[in-house]
C-alpha positions as CSV (number, residue, x, y, z in Angstrom):
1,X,127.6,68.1,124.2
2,X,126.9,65.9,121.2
3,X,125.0,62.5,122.2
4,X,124.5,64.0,125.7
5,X,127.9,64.3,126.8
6,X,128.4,67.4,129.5
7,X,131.9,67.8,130.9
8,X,131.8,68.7,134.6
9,X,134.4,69.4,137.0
10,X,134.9,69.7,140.7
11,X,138.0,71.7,142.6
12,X,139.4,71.8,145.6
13,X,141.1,75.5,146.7
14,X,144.3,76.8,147.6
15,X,143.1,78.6,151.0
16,X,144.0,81.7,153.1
17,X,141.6,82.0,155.7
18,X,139.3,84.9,155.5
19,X,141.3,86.6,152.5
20,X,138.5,87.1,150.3
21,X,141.2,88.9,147.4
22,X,143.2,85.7,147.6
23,X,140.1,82.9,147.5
24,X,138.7,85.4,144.9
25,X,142.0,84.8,142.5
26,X,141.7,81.2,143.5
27,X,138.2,80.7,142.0
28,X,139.1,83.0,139.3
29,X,141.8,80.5,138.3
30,X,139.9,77.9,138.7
31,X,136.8,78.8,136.3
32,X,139.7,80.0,133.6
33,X,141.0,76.2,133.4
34,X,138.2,74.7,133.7
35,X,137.0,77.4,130.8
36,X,140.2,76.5,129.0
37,X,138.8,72.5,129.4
38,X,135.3,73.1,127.7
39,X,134.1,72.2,131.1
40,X,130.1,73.0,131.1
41,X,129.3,73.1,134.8
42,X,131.8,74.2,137.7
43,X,131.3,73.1,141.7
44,X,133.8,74.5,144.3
45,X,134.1,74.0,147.9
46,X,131.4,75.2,150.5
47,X,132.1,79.0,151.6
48,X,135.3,79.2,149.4
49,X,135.4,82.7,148.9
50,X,136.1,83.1,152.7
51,X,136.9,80.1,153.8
52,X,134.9,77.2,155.4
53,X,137.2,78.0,158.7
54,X,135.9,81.3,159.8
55,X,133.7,80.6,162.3
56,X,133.1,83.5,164.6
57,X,134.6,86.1,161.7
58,X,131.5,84.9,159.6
59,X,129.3,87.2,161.6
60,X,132.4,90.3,160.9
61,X,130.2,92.8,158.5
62,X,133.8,93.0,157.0
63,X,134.3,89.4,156.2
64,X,130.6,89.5,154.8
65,X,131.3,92.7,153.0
66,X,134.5,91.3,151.6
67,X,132.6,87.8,150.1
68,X,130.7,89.6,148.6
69,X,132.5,92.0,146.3
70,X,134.6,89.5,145.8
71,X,131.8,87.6,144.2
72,X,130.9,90.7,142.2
73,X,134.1,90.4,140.9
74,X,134.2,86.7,139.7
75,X,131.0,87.1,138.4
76,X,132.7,90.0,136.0
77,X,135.7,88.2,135.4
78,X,133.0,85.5,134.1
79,X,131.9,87.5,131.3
80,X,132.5,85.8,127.7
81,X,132.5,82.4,129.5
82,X,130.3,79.6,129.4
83,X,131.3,77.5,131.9
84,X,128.8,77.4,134.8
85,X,130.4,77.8,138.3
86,X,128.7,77.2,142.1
87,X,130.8,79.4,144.2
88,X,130.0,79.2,148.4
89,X,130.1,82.3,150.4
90,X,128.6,83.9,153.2
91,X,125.3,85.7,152.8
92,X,123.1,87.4,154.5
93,X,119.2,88.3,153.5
94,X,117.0,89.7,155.8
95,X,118.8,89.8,158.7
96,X,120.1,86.4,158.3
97,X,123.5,85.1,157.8
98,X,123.1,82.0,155.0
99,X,125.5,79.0,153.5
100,X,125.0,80.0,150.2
101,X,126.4,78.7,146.6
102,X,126.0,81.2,143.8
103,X,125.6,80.3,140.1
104,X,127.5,81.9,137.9
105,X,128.1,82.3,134.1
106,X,129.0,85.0,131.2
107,X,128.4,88.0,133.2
108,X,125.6,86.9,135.1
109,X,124.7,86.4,139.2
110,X,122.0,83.6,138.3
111,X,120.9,82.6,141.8
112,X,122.1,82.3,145.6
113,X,120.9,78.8,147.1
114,X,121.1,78.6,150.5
115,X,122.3,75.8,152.8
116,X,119.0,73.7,154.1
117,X,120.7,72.2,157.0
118,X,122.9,73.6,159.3
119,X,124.7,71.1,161.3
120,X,126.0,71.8,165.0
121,X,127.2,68.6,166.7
122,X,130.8,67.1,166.3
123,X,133.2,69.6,165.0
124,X,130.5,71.3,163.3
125,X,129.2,74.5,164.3
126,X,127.0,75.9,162.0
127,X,124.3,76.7,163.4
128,X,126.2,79.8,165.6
129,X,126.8,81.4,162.4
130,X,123.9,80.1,159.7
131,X,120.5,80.0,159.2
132,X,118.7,77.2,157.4
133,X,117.0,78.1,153.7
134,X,113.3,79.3,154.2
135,X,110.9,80.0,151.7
136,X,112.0,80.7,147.7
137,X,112.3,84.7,147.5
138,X,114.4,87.2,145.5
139,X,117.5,88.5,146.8
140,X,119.6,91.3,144.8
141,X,117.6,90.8,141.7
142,X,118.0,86.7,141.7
143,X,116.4,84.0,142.7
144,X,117.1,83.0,146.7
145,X,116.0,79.4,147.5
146,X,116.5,76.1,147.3
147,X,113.7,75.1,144.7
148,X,116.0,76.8,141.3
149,X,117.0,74.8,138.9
150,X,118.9,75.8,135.8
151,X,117.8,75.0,133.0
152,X,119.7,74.8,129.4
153,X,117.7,75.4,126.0
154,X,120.1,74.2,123.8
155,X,120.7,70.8,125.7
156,X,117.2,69.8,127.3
157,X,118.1,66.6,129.3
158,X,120.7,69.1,131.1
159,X,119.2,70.6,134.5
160,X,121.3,71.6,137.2
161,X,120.1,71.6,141.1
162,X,122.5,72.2,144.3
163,X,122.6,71.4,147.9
164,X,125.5,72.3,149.9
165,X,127.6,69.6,152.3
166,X,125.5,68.3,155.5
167,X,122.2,68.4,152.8
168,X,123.6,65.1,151.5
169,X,124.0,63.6,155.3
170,X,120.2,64.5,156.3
171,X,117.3,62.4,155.9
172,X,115.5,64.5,153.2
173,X,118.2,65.7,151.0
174,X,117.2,68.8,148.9
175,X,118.9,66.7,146.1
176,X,115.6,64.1,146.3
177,X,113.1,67.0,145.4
178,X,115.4,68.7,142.3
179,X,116.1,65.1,140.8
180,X,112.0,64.9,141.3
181,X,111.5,68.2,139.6
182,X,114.2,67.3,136.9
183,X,117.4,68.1,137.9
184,X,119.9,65.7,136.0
185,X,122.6,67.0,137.3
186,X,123.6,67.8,141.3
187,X,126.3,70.0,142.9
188,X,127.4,69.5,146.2
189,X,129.7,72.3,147.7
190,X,131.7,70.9,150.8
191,X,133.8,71.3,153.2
192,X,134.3,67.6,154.6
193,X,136.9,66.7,157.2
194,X,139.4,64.1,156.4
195,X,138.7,61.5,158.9
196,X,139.6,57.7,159.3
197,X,137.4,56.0,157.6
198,X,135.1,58.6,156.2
199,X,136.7,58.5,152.5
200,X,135.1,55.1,152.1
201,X,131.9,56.4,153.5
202,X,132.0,59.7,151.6
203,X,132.0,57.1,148.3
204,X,129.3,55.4,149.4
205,X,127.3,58.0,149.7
206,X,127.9,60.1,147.2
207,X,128.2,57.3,144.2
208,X,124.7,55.8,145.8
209,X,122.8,59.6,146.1
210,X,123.4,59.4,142.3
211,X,122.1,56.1,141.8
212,X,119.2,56.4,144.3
213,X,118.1,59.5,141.7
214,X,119.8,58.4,138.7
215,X,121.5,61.4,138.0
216,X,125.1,62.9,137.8
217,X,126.5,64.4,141.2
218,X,129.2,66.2,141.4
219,X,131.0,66.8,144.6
220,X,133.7,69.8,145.3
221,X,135.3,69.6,149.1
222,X,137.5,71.7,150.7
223,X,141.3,71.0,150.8
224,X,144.2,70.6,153.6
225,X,144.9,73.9,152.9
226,X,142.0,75.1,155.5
227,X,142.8,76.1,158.9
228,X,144.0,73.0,160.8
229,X,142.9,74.3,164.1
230,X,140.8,70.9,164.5
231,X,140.1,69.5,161.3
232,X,142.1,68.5,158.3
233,X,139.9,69.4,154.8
234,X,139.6,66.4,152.9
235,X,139.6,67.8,149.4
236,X,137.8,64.7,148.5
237,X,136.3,65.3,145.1
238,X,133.9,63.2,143.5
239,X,132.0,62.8,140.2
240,X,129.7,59.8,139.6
241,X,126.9,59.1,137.3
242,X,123.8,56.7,138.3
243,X,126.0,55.1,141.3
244,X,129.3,54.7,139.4
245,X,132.1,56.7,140.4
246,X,133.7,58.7,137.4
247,X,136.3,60.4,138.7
248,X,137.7,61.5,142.3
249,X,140.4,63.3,144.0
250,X,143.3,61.3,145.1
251,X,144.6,63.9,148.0
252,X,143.6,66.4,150.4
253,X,146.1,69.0,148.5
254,X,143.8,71.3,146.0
255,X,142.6,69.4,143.0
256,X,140.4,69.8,139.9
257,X,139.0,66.3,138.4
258,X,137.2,66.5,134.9
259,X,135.0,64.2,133.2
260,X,132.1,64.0,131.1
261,X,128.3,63.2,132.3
262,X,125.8,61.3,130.0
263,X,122.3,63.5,130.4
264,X,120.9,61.8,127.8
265,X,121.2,58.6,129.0
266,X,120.2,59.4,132.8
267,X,116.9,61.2,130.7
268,X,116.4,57.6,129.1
269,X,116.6,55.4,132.1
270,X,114.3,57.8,134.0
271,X,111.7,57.6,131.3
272,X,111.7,53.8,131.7
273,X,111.1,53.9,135.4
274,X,107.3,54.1,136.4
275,X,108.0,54.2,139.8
276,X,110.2,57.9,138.9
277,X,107.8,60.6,140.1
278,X,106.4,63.1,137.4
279,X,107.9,66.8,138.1
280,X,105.3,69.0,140.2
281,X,106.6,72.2,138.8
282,X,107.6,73.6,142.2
283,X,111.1,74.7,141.1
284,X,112.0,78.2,139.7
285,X,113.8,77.5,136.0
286,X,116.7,79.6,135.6
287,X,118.0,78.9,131.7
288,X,121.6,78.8,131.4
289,X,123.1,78.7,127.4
290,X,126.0,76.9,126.2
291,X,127.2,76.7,122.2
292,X,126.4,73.1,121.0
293,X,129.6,71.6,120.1
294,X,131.4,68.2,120.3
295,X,132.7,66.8,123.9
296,X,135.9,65.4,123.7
297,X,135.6,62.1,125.8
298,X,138.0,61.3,128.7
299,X,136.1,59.4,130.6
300,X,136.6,55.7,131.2
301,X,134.4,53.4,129.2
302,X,134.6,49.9,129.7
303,X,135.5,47.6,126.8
304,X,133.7,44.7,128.2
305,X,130.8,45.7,130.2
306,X,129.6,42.3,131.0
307,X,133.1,41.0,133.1
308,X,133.7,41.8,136.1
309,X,136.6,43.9,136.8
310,X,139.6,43.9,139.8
311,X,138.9,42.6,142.9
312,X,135.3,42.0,142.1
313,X,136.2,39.2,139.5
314,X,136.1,36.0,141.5
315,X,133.8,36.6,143.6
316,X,131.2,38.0,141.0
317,X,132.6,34.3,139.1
318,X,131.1,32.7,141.6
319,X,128.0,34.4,142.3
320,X,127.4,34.1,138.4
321,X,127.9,30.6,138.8
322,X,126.0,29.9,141.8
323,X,122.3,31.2,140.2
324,X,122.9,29.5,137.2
325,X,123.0,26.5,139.5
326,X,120.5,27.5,141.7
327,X,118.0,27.9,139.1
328,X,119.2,24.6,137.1
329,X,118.6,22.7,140.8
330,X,115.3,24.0,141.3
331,X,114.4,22.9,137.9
332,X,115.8,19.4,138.1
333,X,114.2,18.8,141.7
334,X,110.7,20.6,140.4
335,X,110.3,18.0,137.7
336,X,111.9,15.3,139.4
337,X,114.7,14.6,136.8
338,X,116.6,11.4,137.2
339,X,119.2,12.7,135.6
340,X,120.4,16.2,132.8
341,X,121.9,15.6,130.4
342,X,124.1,18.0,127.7
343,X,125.7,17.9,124.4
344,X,129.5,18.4,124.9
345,X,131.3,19.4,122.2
346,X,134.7,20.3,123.6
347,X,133.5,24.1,123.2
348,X,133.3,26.7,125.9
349,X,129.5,27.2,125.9
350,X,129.1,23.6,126.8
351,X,131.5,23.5,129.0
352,X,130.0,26.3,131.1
353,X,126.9,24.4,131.1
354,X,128.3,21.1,132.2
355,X,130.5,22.6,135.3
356,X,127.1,24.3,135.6
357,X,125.7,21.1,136.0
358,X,128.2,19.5,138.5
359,X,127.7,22.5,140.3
360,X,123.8,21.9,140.9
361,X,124.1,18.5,141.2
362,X,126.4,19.1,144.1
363,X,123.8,21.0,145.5
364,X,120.9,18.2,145.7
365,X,123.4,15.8,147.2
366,X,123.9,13.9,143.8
367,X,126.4,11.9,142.7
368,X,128.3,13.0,139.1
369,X,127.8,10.4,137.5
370,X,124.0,10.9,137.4
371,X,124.9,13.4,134.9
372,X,125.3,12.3,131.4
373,X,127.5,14.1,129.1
374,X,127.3,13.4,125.1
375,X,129.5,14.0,122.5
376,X,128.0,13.5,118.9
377,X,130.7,13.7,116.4
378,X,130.0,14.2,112.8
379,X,131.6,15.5,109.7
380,X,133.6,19.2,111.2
381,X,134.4,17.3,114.7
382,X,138.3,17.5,115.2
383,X,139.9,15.1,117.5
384,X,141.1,18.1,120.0
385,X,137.8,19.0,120.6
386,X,136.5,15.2,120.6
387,X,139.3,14.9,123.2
388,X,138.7,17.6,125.3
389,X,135.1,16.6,125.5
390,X,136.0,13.2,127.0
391,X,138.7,14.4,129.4
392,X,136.4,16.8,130.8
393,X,133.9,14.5,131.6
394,X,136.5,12.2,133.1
395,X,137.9,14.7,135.0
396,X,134.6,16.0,136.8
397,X,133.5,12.5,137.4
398,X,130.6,12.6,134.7
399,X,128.7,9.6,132.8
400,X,129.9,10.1,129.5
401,X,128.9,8.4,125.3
402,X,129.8,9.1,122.2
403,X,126.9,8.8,119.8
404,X,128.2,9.4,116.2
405,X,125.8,11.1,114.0
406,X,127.1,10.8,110.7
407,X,125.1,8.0,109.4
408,X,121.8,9.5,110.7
409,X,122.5,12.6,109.5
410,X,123.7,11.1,105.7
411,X,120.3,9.6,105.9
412,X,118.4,12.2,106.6
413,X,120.3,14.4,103.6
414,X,119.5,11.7,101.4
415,X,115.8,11.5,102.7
416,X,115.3,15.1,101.5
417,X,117.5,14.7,98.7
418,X,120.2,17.0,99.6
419,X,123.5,16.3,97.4
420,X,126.5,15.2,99.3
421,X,128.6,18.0,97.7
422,X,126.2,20.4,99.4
423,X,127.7,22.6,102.3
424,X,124.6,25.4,102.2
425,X,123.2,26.2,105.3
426,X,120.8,23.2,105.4
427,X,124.3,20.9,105.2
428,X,125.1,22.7,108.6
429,X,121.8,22.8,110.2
430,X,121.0,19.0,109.8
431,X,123.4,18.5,112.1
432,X,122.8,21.0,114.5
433,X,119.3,19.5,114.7
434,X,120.1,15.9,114.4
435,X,122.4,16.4,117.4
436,X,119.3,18.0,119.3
437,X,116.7,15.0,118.6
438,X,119.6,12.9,120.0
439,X,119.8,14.1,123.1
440,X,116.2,15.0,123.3
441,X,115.2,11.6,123.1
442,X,118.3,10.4,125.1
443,X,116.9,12.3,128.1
444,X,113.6,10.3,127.6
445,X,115.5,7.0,128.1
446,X,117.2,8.2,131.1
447,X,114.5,10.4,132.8
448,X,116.7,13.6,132.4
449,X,116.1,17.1,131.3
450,X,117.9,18.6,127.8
451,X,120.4,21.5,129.2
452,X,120.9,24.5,126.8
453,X,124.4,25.8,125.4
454,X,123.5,28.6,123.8
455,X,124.8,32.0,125.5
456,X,123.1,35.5,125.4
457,X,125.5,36.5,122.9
458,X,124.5,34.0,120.1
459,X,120.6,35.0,121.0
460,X,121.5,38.5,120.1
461,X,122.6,38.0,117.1
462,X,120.6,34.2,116.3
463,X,123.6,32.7,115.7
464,X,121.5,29.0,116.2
465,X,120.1,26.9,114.5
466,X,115.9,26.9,114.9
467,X,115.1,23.9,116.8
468,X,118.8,23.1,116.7
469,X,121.0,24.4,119.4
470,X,118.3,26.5,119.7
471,X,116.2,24.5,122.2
472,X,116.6,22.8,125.2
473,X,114.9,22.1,128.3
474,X,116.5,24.9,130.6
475,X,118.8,27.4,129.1
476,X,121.3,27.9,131.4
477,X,123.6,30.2,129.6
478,X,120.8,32.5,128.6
479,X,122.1,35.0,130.5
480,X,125.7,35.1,130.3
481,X,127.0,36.8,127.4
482,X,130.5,35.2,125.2
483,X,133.1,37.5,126.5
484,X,131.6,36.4,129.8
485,X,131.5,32.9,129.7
486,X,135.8,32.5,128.6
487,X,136.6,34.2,132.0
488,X,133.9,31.4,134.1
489,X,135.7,29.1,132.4
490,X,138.9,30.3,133.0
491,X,137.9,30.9,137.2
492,X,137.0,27.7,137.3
493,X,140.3,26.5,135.5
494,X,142.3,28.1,138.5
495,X,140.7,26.4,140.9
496,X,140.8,23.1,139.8
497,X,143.0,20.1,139.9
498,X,145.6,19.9,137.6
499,X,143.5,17.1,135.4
500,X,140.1,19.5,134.8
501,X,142.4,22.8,134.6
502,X,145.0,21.4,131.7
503,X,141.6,20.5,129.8
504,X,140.0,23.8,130.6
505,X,142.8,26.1,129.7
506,X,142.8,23.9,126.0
507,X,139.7,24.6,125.9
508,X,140.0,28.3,126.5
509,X,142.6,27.9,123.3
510,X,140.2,26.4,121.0
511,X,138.6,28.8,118.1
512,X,135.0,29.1,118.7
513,X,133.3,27.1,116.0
514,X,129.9,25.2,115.4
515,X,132.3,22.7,113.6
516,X,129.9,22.3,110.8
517,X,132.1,22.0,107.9
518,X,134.3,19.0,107.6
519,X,138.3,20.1,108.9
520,X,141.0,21.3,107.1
521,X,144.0,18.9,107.6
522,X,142.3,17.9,111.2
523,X,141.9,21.4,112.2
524,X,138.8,23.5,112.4
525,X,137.8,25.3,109.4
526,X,135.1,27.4,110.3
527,X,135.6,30.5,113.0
528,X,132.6,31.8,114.2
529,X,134.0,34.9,114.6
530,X,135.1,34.9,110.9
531,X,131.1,34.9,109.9
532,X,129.5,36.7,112.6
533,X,132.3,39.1,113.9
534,X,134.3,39.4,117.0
535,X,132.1,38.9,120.1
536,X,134.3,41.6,122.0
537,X,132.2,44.4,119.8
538,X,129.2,42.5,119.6
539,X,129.0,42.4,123.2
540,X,129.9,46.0,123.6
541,X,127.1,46.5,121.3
542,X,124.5,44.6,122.7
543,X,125.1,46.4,126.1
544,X,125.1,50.1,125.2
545,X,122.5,49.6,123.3
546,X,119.9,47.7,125.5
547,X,121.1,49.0,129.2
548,X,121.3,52.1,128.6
549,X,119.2,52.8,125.1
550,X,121.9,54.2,122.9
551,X,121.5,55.2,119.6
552,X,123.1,53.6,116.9
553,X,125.3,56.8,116.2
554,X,126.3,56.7,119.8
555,X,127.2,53.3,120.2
556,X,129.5,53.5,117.2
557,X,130.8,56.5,118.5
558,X,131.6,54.9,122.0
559,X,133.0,51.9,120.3
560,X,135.4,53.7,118.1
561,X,136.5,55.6,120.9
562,X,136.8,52.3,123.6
563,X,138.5,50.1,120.8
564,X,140.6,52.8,118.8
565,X,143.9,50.9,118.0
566,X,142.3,47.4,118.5
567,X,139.8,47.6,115.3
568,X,139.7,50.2,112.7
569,X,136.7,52.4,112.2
570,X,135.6,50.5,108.7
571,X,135.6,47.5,110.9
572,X,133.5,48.7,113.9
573,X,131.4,50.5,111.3
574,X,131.1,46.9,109.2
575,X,130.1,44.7,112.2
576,X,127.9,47.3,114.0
577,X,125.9,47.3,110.8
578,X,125.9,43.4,111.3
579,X,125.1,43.3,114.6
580,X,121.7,45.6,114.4
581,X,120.6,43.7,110.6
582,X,120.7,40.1,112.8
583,X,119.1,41.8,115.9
584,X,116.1,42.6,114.1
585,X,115.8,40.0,111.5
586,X,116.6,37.3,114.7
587,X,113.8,38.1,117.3
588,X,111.7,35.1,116.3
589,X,114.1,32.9,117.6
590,X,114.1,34.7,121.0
591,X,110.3,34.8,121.2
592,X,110.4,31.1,122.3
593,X,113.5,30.0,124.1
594,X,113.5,28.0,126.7
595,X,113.7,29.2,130.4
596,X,116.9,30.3,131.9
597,X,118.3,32.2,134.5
598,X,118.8,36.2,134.6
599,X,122.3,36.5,135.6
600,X,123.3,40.6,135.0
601,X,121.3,43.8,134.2
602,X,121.0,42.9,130.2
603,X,118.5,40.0,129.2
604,X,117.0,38.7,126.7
605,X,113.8,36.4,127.9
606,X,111.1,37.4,126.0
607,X,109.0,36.5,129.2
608,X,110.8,39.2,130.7
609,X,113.3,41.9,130.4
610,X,113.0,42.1,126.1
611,X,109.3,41.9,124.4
612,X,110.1,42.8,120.6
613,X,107.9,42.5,118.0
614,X,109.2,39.6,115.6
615,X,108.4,41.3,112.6
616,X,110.1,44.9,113.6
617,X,112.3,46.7,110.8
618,X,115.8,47.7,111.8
619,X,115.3,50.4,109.1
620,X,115.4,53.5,111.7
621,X,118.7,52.3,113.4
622,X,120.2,50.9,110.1
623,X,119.5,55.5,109.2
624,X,120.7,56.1,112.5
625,X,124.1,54.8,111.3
626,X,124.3,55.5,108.0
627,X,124.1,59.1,108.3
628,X,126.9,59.1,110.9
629,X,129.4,57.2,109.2
């Protein structure tokens, strides 16, 4: 439960229809393994201690009778454990027959929650047998309603609602008001059919209910093992946190899936929504407990958060590259730019920014050539990269010069008085800037706009030189982060003739360097990665900690656990400790960046998505780690 980690499950049932002693064991066995797990909250299927099947025997006093000591007796057997388990049953209160899940943990009936609405079309009949939930009352000593949520001391952000099966399907979902009134956490109990087509549907509804109230929902269905008179159960199971899908049941056999929830980040991105309502108070709070103690992970976590995965890759490849050209178009027709113009240096930042380029110069009906493409060697250019630059260029049809800078650049060291033996930052950054005038005032000759190299990544960490790389005209990498920008690159390789995708794929081989220091037997001595630390963590970094607000603590946690036999805990531990030092110290260079396209759901545009002080101390997060190492 440490850093807001709650490990849920959801089961499927073996089933013998209307053997309450049988589904009794089956529950029973369930809750002990999930016990046996450290699982925290429990959901079975919909009227699993009968049956979902019954139908006319639901009204039997002796079915009724039989649920319910059979619930009696799970919720002794659930004495001395913690885990909290929604068990359906039959139940009837006031002369009414209800859908009801019960909450149970250590010993304790904590509530009956009745089904809200009771289908009765298709192959559901509900409504012979059920009546919808009315008003919150007390039945057997508990609370009977809809409006309970249960509530856990130890672990605030932790707040458990339910609704049972068609609830989900309606148009006001019960769901809506305990995710208003602070339920983190929803159980579904079901007893969905399988039918053609309604897996896919069942995902989509489920995965976006959680998203919609940016919460964890956990789904239990009823398995094949239900009567078959006219339905098949699904035993679809489903767990999914703010509209991603966690974990789910593969078949319709009985099933128990297990993974962890995040309630303290579903807490955060609540709190920075204005348009999430303000609880009303209209829910009864039942407190649960559960002993604070560590949650092993076993949930997926994805290593590089910003690239797309699967299927999804080239398409999301192209939609990446079609705003960045979108916005780049709109620019260049909005000031009526003869021409852009970009410093190629045979790297893959300006290469995305170049076939960024084409791509919007393609879109106004230009010809490539209008484009101009410099390459300004000076004292750490190698001739691969020199090489690449020009066969790239030639390849896409581009106007291409070489402008060397060495002379200007000698001058201008000797202007300040800056020893030739010198290779201090100033010896690197003269460059970086020289190269900048260069094509700042190239761009005035030819009526053309400066486009920006620099990716998200390097603004995270100001890995630029002020007034250097730093500035351009229209950033169009802004948003793209470096772990991104190698596999646009590469997407673009594969679908190019063999002349652009031999240069592209050497490119893709090059060490990432600012080439600032002069080579070392005419290859590149300076590796960015070297200085500033692999962009893989960075990256990973940079994402837990601004999309979902993860303290430092928890972010090293995550990334020891993501990257565990790829880096060693001193050097996660090392670069995180980097990567939060040049966060803070780098803001000024952030505060005044050129515009650029948004591309994903992290940013950095001080106009926008990040306003930071550029004086703020890291000192709090820089604690945050410390004491956790």
């Amino acid at each position: 439960m440490k850093d807001g980690f709650i490990k849920v499950a959801a089961a499927s049932l073996d089933v013998k229809v209307a053997d309450c002693a049988y589904q009794e064991e089956q529950v029973k066995k369930a809750m002990d393994r999930a016990e046996a797990l450290g699982v925290q909250v429990l959901a079975l299927p919909e009227l699993c201690l009968t049956g979902y099947s019954c139908q006319d025997l639901f009204l039997q006093p002796t079915l009724q009778q039989g649920a319910w000591e059979a619930l009696e007796h799970v919720v002794q057997h659930s004495r001395g454990m913690e885990v909290l388990t929604f068990v359906g049953l039959p139940y009837q209160h006031g002369g009414k027959l209800y859908n009801c899940a019960a909450a149970v943990q250590n010993g304790a009936l904590l509530a009956l929650i009745p089904k809200s609405h009771i289908p009765n079309y298709g192959e559901f009949y509900e409504g012979r047998y059920f009546t919808p939930a009315g008003p919150d009352t007390l039945a057997d000593g508990v609370p009977f309603g809809t409006h309970v949520l249960l509530t856990c001391p130890e672990i605030p952000d932790l707040v458990v609602g339910c609704e049972i099966c068609e609830d989900l399907w309606a148009p006001a979902q019960p769901s809506q008001m305990l995710a208003r009134e602070g339920a983190t956490v929803v159980v579904n109990l079901s007893a969905s059919p399988a039918v053609v087509g309604k897996r896919e549907y069942r995902q989509a509804l489920v995965s976006g209910q959680s998203a919609r109230l940016v919460c964890g929902y956990v789904y239990a269905c009823a398995s094949c093992r239900e009567s078959t008179q006219d339905t098949v159960g699904s035993g679809h199971n489903l767990i999914c946190e703010n509209g991603t899908i966690l974990a789910q049941s593969g078949t319709m056999e009985p099933d128990m899936i297990v993974t962890e929830l995040d309630v303290l980040r579903l807490a955060s991105q609540r709190a920075g929504r204005n348009t999430y309502p303000a609880p009303e108070g209209s829910c009864r709070q039942v407190p649960v407990h559960f002993t604070r103690k560590d949650t092993v992970l076993t949930r997926y976590v994805e290593p590089h958060p910003f690239v797309p995965q699967g299927g999804l890759r080239a398409s999301r490849c192209e939609e990446i590259l079609d705003i960045q050209a979108a916005g780049l178009a709109k620019r260049l027709a909005h000031t009526y730019a003869k021409t852009a113009v970009v410093g190629l240096s045979g790297g893959l930042d300006s290469t995305l920014a170049l076939l960024v380029m084409v791509r919007a110069a393609d879109r106004l009906g230009w010809d490539r050539n209008r484009l101009w493409a410099i390459t300004m060697p000076c004292y750490g250019t190698t001739g691969r990269t020199r090489s690449n630059a020009e066969s790239m260029a030639l390849a896409l049809g581009v106007s291409f010069r070489e402008i060397p800078i060495g002379d200007a650049v000698a001058q201008h060291f000797k202007d300040i008085g800056l020893a030739q033996s010198d290779r201090s930052v100033t010896y690197e950054n003269g460059q970086a800037r020289e190269r900048t005038q260069v094509l700042m005032d190239f761009s005035n000759l030819v009526g053309g706009l400066v486009i920006g190299t620099g990716d998200l990544s390097e603004l995270a960490l100001g890995w630029a030189t002020y007034n250097g790389d730093h500035m351009s005209m229209y950033g169009v990498n802004s948003g793209v982060p470096k772990t991104l920008v190698r596999h646009l690159v590469a997407h673009v390789a594969q679908r190019s003739d063999e002349a652009l995708k031999a240069v592209l794929l050497d490119i893709l081989d090059t060490p990432v360097s600012p080439e600032l220091l002069p080579p070392t037997e005419g290859e590149i001595s300076q590796c960015t990665e070297d200085l500033v630390g692999p962009y893989e963590l960075h990256d990973f970094f940079l994402y837990q900690m601004l999309r979902w607000g993860d303290r430092p603590r928890k972010v090293l946690r995550l990334a020891k656990y993501v990257f565990a036999g790829t880096y060693d805990d001193v050097t996660i531990e090392k670069w995180l400790h980097t990567f939060y030092r040049r966060f803070f110290q780098q803001q000024f260079k952030r505060s005044c960046l050129p515009d650029g396209p948004k591309i994903g759901s992290v940013s950095l545009s001080p106009r926008g998505d990040w306003r930071m002080p550029s004086d703020a101390m890291a000192a709090l997060w820089l604690k945050d780690l410390k004491e956790n190492l």
